[in-house]
N, C-alpha and C positions, 0 to 999 in steps of 0.2 A: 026164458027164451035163450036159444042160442047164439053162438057169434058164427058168421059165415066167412071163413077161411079161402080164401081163393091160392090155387097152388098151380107149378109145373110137373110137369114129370119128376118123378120120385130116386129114379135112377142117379138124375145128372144135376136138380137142381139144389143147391145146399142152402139156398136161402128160404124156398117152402120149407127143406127140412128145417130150420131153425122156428120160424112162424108155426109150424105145427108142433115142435119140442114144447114151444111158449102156452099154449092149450094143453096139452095132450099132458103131459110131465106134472101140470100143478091141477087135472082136474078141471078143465073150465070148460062146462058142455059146447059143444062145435058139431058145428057139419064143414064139410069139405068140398070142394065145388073143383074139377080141374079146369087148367087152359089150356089152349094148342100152345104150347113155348115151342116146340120142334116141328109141328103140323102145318102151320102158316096160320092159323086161327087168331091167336093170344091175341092181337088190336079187339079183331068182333067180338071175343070173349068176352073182354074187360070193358067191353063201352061203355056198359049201365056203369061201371065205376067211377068213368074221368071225371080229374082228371091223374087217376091212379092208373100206373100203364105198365107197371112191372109188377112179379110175385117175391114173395107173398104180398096177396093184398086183404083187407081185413071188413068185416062190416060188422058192427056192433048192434046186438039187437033192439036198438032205436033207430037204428039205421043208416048214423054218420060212416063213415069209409075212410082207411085208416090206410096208406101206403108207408112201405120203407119198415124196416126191421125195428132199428132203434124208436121209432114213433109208437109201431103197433107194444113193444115190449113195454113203453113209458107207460102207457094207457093203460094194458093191461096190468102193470105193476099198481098204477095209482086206484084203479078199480077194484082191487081184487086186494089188499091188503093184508085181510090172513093169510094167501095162499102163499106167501112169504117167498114170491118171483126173485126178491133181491136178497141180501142179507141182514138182519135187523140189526147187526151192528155199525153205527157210520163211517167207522174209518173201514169197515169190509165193504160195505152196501159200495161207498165212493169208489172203493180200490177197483168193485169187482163192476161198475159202470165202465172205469175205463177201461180197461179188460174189453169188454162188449162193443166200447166206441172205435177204440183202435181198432177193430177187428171189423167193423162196420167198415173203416174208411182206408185200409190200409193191407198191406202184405197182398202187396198187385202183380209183384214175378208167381209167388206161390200161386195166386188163385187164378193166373192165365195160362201160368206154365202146367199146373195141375189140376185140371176142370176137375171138381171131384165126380165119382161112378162106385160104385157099391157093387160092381158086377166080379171084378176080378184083381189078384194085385199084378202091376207090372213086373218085370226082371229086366235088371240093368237100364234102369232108369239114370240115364244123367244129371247132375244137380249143377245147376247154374250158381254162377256167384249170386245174382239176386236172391234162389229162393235159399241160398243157402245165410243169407243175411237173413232173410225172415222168418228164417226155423231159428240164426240164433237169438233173435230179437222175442217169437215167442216163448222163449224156454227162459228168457229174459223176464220177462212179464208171470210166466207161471210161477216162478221161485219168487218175484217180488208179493203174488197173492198169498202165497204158503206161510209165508216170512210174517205178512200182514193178518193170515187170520191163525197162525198158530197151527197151523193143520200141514203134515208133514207126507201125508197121502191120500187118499180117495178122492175126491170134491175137491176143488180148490179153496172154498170156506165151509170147509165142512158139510153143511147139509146143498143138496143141489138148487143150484142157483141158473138165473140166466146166465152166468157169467158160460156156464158149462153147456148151456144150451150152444152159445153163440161159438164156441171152440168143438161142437161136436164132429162141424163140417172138414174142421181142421186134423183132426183127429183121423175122418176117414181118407185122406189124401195124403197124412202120415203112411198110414197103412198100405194106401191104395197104388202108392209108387214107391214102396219100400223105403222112404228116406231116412237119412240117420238123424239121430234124435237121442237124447239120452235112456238109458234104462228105465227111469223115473219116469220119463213122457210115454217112456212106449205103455208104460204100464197103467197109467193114465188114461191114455189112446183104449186101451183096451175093455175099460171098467166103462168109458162116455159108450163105444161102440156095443157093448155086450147088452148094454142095457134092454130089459124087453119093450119098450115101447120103439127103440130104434132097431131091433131083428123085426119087429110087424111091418115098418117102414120099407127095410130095405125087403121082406120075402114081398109085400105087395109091388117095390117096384122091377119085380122079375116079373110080373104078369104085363106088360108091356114092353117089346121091341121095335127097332130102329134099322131101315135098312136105306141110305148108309150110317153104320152106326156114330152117331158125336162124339165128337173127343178121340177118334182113335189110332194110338200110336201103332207102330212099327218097332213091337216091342216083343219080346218072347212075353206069357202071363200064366199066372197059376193059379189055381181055384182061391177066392177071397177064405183069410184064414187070421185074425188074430193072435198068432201061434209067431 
């Protein structure tokens, strides 16, 4: 049986996309179900779930209901233990948790100043002293995981992990407002983004618009391009 994945809009929300990397990425049958997040729906959506009231939300097929990213990833890591969600070495598996939890609960300039969008990247984007502490705090953390699993590029520990699930949103708001970042990150950014289960992601979420569009600056933009 399957797990029933509950999501938002695919465009804007980085957290379905994570909760679907965590299926999708290691193999673990799903079906997909959306919500109104932008429509005014998402409460009636989600009722049969409470009291789960944000996405992603998860239901396993025994049919407990799993809210919040880091819970649905525990579960599925403890459930699924070949699928090898975390790293099998402990001093990675722990490194590349907190990786995941920092990132659950933290880097709050970056992710209000830069709602992520998979539509286009900005020009002349401003970087605030917040997000610009949070860009060097994550590039902080990426060199502590490198250091800790030995691995000087691809993965952060080597083979894909959630740690990369949970930094893939970060990756496209890298991109998605040009900011500066090192060489290494950008390249990084690039290898999470190229991935083919996340171009099916972002070409499905072109099949849905928004008018007023969310999120949108007053910014010149040029066609989304990892170049």
């Amino acid at each position: 049986m399957a797990y029933e994945l509950y999501i938002g809009d695919r465009m804007y929300s980085s957290w379905s996309l994570r909760g679907w990397l965590m299926l999708e990425k290691f193999s673990l049958p799903h079906t997909v179900q959306m919500v109104g997040l932008y429509s005014g729906t998402m409460a009636d959506d989600m009722a049969h779930l409470a009291p789960a009231r944000l996405v992603p939300a998860l239901r396993t097929p025994d049919g407990t209901v799993i809210g919040e990213s880091m819970a649905i990833a525990e579960t599925l890591a403890e459930r699924h233990p070949e699928a090898g969600l975390w790293p099998s070495d402990p001093a990675q598996r722990a490194t590349a948790r907190w990786l995941a939890a920092e990132m659950a609960s933290g880097f709050g300039a970056l992710r209000s100043e830069c709602p992520m969008q998979l539509a286009h990247v900005y020009e002349g984007f401003e970087v605030s002293p917040g997000v610009k502490t949070d860009l060097n705090r994550i590039e902080t953390l990426f060199a502590h995981a490198r250091k800790v699993s030995g691995h000087s590029s691809g993965y952060l520990f080597g083979a894909y992990s959630l740690a990369d699930v949970f930094y893939t949103p970060v990756a496209a708001r890298i991109v998605g407002y040009g900011l500066p970042v090192s060489g290494e990150t950008r390249v990084y950014c690039k290898l999470l983004l190229s991935d083919p289960a996340v171009l099916r992601w972002q070409e499905q979420a072109h099949e849905v618009s928004y008018d007023p569009e969310p999120y949108a600056m007053d910014l010149p933009r040029r066609p989304w391009s990892l170049d």
